[in-house]
mmCIF file as gemmi writes it, N, C-alpha and C atoms, coordinates in Angstrom:
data_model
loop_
_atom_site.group_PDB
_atom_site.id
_atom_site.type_symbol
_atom_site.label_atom_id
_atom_site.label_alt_id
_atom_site.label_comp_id
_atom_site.label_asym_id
_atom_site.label_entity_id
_atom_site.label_seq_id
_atom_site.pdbx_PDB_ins_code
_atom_site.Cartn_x
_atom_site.Cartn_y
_atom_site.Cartn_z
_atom_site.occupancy
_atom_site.B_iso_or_equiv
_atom_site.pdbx_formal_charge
_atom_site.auth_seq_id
_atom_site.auth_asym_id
_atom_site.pdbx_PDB_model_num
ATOM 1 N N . UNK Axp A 1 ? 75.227 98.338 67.117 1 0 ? 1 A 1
ATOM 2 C CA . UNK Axp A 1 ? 74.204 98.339 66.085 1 0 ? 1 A 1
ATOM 3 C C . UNK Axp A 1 ? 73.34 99.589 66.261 1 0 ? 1 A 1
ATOM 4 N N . UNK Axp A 2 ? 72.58 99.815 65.322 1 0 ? 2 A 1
ATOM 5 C CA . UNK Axp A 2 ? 72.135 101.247 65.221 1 0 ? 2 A 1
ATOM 6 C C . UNK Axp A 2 ? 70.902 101.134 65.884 1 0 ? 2 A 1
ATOM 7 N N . UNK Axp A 3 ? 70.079 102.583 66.172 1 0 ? 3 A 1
ATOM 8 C CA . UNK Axp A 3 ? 68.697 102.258 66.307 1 0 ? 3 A 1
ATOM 9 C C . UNK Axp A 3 ? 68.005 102.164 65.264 1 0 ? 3 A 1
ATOM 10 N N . UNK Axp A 4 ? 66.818 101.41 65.184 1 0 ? 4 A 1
ATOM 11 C CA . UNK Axp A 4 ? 66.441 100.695 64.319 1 0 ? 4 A 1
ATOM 12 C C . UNK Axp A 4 ? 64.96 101.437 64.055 1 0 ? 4 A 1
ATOM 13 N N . UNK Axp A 5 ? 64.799 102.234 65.388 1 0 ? 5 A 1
ATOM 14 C CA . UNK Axp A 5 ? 63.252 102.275 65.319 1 0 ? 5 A 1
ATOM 15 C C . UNK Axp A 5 ? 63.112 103.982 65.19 1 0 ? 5 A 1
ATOM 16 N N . UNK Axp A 6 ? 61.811 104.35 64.787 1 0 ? 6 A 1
ATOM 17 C CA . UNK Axp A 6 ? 61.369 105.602 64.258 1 0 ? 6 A 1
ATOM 18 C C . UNK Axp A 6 ? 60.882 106.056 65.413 1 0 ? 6 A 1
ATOM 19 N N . UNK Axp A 7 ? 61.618 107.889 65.191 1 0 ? 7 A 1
ATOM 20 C CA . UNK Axp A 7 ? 61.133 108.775 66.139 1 0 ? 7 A 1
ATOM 21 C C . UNK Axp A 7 ? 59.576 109.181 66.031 1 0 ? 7 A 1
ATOM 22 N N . UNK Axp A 8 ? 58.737 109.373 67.155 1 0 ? 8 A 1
ATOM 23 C CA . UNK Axp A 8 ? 57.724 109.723 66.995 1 0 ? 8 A 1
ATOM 24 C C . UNK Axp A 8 ? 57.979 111.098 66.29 1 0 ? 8 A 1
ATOM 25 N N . UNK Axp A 9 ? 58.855 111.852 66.089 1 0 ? 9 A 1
ATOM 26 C CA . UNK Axp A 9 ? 58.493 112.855 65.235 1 0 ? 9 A 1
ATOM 27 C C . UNK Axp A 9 ? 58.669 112.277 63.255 1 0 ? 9 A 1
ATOM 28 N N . UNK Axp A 10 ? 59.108 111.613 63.324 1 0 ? 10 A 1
ATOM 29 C CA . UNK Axp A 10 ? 59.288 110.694 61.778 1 0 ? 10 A 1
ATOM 30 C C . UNK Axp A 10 ? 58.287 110.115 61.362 1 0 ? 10 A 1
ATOM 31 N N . UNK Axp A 11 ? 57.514 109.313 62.473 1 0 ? 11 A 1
ATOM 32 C CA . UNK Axp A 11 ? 56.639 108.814 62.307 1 0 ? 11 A 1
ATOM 33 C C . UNK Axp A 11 ? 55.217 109.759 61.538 1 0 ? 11 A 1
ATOM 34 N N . UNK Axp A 12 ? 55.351 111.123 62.696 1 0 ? 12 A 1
ATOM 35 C CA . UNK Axp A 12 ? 54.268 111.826 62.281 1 0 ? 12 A 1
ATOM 36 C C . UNK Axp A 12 ? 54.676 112.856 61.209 1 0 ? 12 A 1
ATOM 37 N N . UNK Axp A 13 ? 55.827 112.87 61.096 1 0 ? 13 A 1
ATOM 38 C CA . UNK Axp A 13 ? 55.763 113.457 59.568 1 0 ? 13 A 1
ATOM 39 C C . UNK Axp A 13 ? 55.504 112.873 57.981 1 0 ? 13 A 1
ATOM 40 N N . UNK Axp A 14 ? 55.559 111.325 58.456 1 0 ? 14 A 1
ATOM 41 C CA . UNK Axp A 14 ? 55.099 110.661 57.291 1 0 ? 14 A 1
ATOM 42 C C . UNK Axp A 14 ? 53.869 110.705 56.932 1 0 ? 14 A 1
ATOM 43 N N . UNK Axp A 15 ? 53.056 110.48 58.054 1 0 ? 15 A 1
ATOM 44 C CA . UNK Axp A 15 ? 51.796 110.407 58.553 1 0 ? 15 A 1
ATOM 45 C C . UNK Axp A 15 ? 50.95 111.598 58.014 1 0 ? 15 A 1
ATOM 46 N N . UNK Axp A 16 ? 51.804 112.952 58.21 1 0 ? 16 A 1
ATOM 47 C CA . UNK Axp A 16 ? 50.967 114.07 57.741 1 0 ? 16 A 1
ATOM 48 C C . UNK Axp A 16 ? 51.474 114.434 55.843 1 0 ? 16 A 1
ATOM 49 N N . UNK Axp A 17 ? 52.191 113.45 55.379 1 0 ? 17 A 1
ATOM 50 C CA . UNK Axp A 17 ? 52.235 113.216 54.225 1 0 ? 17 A 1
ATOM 51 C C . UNK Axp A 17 ? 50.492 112.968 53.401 1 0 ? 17 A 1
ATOM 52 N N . UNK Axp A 18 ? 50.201 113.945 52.552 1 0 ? 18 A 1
ATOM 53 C CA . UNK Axp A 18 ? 48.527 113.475 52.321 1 0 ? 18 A 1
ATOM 54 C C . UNK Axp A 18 ? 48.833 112.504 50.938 1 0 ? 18 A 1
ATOM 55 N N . UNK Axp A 19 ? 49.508 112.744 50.556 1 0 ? 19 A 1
ATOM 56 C CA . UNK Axp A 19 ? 49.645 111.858 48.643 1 0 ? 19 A 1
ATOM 57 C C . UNK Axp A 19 ? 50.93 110.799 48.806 1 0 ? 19 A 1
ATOM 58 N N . UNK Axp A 20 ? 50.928 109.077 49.203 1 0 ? 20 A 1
ATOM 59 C CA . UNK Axp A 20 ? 51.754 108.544 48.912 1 0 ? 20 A 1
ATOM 60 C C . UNK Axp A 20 ? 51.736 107.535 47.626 1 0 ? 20 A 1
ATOM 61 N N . UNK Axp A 21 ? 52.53 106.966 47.562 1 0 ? 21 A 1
ATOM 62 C CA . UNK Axp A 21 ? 52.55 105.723 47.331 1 0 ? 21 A 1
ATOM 63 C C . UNK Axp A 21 ? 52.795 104.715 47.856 1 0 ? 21 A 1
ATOM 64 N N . UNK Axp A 22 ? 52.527 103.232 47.724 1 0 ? 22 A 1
ATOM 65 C CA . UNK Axp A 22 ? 52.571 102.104 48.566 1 0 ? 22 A 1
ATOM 66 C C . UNK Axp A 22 ? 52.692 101.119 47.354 1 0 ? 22 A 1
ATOM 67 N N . UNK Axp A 23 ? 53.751 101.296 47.45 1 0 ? 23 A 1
ATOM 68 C CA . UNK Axp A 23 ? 54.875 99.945 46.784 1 0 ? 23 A 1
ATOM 69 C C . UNK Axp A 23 ? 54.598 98.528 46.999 1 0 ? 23 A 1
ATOM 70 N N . UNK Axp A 24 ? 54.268 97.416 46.107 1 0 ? 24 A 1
ATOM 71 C CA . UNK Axp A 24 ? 54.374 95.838 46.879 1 0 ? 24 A 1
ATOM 72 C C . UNK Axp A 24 ? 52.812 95.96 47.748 1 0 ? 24 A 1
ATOM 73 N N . UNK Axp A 25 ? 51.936 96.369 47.485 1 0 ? 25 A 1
ATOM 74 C CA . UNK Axp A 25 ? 50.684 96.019 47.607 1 0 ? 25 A 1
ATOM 75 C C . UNK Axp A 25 ? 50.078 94.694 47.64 1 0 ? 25 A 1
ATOM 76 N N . UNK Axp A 26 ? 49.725 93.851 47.985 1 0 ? 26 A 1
ATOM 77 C CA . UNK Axp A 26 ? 49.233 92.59 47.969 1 0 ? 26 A 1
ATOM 78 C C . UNK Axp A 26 ? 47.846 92.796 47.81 1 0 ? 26 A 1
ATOM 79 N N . UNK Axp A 27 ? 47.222 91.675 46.725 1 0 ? 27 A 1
ATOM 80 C CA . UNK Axp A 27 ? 45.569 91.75 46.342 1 0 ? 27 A 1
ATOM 81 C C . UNK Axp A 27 ? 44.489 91.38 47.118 1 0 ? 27 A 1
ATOM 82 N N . UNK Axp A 28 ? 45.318 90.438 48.35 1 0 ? 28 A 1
ATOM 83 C CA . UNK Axp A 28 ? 44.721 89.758 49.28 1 0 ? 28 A 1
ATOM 84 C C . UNK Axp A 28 ? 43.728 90.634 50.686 1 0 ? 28 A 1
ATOM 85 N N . UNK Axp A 29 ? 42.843 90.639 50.325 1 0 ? 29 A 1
ATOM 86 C CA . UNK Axp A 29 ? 42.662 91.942 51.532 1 0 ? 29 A 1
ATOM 87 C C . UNK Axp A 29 ? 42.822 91.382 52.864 1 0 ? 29 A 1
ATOM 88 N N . UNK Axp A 30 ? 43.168 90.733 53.456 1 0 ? 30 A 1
ATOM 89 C CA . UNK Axp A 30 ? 43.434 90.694 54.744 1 0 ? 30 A 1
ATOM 90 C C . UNK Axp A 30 ? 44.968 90.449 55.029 1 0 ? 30 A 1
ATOM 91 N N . UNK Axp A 31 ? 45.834 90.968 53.655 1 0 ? 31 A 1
ATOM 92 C CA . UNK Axp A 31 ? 47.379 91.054 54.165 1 0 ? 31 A 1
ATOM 93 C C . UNK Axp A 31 ? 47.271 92.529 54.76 1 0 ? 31 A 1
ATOM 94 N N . UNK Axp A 32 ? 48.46 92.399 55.529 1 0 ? 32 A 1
ATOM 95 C CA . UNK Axp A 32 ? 49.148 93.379 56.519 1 0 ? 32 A 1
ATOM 96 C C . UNK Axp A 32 ? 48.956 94.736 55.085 1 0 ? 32 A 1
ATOM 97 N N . UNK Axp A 33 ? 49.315 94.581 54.115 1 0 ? 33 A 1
ATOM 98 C CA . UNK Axp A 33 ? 49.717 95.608 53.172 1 0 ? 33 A 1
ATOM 99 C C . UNK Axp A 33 ? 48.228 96.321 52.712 1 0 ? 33 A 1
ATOM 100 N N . UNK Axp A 34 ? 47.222 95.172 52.383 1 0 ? 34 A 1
ATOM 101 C CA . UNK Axp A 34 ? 46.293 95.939 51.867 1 0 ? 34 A 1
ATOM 102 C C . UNK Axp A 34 ? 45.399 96.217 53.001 1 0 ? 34 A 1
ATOM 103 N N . UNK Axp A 35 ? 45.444 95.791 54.371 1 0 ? 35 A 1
ATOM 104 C CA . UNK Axp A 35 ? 44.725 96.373 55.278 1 0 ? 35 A 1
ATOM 105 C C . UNK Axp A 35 ? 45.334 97.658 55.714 1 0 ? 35 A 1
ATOM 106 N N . UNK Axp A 36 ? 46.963 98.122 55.469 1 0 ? 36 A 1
ATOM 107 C CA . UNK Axp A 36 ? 47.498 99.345 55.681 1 0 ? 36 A 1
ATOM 108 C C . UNK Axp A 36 ? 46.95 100.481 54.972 1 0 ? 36 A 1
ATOM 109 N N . UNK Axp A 37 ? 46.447 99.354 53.373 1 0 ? 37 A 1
ATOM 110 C CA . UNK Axp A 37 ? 46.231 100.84 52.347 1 0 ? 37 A 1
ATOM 111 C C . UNK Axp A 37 ? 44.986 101.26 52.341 1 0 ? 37 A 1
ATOM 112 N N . UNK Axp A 38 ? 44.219 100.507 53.25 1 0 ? 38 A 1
ATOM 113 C CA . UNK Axp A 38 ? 42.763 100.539 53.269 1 0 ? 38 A 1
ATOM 114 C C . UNK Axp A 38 ? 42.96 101.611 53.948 1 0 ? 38 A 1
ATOM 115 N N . UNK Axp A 39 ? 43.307 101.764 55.272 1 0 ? 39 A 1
ATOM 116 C CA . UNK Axp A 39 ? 43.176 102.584 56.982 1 0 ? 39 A 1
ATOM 117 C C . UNK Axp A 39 ? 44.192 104.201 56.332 1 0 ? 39 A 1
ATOM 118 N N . UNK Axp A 40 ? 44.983 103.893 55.623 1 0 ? 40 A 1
ATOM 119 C CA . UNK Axp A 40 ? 45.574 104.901 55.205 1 0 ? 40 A 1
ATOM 120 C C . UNK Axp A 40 ? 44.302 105.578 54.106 1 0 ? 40 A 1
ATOM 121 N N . UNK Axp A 41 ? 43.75 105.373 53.405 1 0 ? 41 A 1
ATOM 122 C CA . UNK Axp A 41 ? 42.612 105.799 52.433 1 0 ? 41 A 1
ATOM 123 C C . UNK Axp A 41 ? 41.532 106.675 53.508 1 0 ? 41 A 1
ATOM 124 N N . UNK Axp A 42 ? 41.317 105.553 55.105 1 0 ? 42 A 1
ATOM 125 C CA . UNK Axp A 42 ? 39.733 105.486 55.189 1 0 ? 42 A 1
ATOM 126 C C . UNK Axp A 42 ? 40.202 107.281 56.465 1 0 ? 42 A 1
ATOM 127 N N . UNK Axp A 43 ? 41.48 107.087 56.406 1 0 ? 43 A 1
ATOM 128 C CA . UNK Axp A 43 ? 41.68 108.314 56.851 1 0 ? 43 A 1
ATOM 129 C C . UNK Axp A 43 ? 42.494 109.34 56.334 1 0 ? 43 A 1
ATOM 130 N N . UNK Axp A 44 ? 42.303 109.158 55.044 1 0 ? 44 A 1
ATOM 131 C CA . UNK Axp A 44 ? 41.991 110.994 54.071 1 0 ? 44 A 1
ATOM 132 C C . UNK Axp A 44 ? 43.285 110.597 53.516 1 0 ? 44 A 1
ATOM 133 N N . UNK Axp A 45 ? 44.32 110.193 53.412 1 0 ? 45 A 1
ATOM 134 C CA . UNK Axp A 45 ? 45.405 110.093 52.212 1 0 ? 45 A 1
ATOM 135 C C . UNK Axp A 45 ? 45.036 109.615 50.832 1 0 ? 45 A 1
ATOM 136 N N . UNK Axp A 46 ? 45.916 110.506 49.878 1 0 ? 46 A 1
ATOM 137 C CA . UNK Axp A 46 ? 45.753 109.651 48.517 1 0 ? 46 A 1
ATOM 138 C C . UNK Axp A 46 ? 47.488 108.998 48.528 1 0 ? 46 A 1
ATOM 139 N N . UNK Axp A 47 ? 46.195 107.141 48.276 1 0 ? 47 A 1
ATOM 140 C CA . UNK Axp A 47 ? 47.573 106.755 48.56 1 0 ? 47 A 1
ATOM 141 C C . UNK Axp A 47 ? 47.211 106.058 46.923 1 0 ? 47 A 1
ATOM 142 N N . UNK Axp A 48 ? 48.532 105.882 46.479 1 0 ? 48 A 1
ATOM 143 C CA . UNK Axp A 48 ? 48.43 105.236 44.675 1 0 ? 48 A 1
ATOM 144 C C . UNK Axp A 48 ? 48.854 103.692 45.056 1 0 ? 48 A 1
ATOM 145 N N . UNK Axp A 49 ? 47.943 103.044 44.491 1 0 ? 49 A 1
ATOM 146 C CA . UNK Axp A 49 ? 48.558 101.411 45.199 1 0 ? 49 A 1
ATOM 147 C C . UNK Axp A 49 ? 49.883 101.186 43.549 1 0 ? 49 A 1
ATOM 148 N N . UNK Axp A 50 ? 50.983 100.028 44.238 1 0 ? 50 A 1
ATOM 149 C CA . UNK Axp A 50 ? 51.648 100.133 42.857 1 0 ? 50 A 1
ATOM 150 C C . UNK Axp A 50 ? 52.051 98.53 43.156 1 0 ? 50 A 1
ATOM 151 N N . UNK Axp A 51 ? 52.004 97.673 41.998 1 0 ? 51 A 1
ATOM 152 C CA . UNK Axp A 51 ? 52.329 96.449 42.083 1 0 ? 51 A 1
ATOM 153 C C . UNK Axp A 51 ? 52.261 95.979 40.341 1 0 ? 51 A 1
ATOM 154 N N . UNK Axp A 52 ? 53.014 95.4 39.805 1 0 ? 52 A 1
ATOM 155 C CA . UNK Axp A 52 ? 53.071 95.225 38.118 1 0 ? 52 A 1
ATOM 156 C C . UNK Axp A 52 ? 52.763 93.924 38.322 1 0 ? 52 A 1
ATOM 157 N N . UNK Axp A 53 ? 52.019 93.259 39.436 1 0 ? 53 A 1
ATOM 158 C CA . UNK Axp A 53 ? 51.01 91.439 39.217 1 0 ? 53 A 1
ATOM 159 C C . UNK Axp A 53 ? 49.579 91.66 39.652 1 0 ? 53 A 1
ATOM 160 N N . UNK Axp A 54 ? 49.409 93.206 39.713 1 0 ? 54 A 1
ATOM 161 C CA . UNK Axp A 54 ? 47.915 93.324 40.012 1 0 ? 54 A 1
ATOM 162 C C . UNK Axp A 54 ? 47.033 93.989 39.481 1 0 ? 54 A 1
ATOM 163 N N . UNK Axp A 55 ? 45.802 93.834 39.112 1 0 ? 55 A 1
ATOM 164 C CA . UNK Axp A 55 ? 45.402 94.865 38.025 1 0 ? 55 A 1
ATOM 165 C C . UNK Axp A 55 ? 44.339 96.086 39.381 1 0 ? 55 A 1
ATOM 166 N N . UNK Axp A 56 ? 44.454 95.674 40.557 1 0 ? 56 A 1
ATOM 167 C CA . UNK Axp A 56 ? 43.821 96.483 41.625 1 0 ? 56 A 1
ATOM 168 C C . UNK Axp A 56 ? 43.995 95.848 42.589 1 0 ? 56 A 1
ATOM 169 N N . UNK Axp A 57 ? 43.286 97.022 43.65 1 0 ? 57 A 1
ATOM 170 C CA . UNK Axp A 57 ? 42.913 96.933 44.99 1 0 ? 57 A 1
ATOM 171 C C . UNK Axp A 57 ? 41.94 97.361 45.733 1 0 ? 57 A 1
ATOM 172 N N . UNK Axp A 58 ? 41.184 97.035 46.725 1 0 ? 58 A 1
ATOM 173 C CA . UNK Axp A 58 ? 40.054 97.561 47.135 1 0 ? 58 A 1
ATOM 174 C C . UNK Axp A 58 ? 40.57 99.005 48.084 1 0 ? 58 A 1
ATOM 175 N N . UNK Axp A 59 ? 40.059 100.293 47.373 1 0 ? 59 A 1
ATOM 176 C CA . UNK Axp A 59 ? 40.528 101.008 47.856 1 0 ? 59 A 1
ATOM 177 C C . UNK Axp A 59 ? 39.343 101.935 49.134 1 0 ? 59 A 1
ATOM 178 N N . UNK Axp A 60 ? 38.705 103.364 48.605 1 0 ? 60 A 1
ATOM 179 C CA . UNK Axp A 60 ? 38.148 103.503 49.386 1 0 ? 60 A 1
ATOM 180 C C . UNK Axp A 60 ? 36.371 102.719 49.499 1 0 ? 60 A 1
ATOM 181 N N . UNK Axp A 61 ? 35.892 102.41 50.155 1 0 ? 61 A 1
ATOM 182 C CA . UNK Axp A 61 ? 34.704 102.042 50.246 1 0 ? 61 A 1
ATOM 183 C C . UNK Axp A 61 ? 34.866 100.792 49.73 1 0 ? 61 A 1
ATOM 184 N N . UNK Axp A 62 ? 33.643 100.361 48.823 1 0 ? 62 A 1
ATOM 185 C CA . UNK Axp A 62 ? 33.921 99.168 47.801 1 0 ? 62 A 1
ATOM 186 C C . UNK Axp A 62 ? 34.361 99.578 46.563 1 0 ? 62 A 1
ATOM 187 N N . UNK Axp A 63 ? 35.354 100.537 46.324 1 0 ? 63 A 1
ATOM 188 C CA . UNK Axp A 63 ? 35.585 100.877 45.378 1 0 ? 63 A 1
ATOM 189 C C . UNK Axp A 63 ? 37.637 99.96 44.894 1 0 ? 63 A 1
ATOM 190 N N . UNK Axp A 64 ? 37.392 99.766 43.621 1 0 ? 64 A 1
ATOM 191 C CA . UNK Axp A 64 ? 38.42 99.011 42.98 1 0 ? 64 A 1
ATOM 192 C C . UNK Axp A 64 ? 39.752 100.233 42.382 1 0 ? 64 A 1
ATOM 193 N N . UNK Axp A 65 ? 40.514 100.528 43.135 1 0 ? 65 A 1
ATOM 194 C CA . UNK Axp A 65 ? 41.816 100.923 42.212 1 0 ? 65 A 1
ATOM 195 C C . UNK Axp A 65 ? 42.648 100.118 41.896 1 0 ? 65 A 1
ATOM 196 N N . UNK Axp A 66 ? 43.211 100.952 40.744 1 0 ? 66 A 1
ATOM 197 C CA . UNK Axp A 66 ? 44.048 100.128 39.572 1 0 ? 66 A 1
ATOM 198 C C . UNK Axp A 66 ? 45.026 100.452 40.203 1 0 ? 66 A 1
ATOM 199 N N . UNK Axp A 67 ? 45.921 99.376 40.065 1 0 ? 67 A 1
ATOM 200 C CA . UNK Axp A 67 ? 47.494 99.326 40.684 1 0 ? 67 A 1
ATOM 201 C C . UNK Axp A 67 ? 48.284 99.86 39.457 1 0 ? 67 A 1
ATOM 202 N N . UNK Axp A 68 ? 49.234 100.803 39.68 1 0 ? 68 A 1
ATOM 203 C CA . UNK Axp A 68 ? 50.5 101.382 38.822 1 0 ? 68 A 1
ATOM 204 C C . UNK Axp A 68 ? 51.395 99.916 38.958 1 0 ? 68 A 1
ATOM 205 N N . UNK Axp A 69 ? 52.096 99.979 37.601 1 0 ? 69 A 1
ATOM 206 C CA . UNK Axp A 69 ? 53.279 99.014 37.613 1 0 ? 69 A 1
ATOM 207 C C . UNK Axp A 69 ? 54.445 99.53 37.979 1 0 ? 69 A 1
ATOM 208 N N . UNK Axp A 70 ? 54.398 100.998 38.167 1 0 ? 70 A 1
ATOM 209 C CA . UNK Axp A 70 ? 55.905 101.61 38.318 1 0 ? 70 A 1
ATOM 210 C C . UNK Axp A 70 ? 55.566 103 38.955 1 0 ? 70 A 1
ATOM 211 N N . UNK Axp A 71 ? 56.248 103.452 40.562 1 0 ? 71 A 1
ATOM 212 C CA . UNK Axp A 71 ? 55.843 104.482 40.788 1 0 ? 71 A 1
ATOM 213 C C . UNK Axp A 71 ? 56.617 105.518 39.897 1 0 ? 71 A 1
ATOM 214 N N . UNK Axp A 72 ? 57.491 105.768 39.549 1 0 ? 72 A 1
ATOM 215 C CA . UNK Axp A 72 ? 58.127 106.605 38.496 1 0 ? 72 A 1
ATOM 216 C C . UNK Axp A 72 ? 57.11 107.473 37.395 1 0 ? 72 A 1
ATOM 217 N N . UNK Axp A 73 ? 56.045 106.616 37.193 1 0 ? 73 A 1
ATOM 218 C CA . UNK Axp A 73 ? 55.041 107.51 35.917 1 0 ? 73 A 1
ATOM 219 C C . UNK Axp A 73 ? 54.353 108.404 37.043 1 0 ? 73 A 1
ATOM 220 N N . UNK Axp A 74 ? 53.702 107.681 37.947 1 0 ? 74 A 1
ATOM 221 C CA . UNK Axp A 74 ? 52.785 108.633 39.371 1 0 ? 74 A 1
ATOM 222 C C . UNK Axp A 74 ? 53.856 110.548 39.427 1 0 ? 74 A 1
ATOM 223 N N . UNK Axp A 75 ? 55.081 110.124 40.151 1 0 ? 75 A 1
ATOM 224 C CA . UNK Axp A 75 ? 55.732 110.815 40.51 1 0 ? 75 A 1
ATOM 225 C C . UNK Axp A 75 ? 56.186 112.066 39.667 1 0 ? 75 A 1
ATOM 226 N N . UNK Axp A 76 ? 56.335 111.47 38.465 1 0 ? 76 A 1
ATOM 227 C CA . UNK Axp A 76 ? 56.262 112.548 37.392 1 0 ? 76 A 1
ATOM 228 C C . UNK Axp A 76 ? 55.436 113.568 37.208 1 0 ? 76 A 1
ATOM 229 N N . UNK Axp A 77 ? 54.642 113.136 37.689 1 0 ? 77 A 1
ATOM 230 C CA . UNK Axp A 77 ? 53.005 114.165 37.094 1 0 ? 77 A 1
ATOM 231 C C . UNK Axp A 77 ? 52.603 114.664 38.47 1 0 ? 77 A 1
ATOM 232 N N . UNK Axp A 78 ? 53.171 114.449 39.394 1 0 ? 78 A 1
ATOM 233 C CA . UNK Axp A 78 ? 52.795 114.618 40.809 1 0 ? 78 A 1
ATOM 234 C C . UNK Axp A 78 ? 53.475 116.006 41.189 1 0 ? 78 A 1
C-alpha cells in the first residue's frame, strides 16, 4: 500500500498558497472545517468558502462570508 501521508515539503507548499478555496465547508462553527477556515483566514489567506446549502460562514473577525455554490465561477476570474 502506498504512503498515504504528506511530505513536509507538500505540506508547506500548500500552506504558502495565499488564495484557496475550501470546498464542503460546514456552517457549524465548531466543525473541524469551519474552524480550519477560520485559522486559515486569521493567518493571511484568502480562502473562498464554497458549499451550495449555505448562504455563509464566519469568516475573518465577526465578519459573515457568502459561500460560492461552485468553485468553477471563483476560478475563472481568478
Amino acid at each position: 500500500m502506498a504512503n498515504r501521508h504528506a511530505s513536509l515539503e507538500t505540506i508547506e507548499d500548500f500552506l504558502a498558497q495565499k488564495r484557496m478555496a475550501m470546498a464542503g465547508i460546514w456552517r457549524d462553527p465548531a466543525s473541524c472545517s469551519a474552524v480550519l477556515f477560520k485559522e486559515l483566514c486569521r493567518r493571511g489567506h484568502e480562502v473562498v468558502p464554497v458549499n451550495p446549502n449555505a448562504e455563509g460562514v464566519q469568516g475573518r473577525g465577526d465578519a459573515s462570508l457568502e459561500c460560492r455554490t461552485s468553485v468553477q465561477p471563483w476560478m475563472e476570474c481568478g
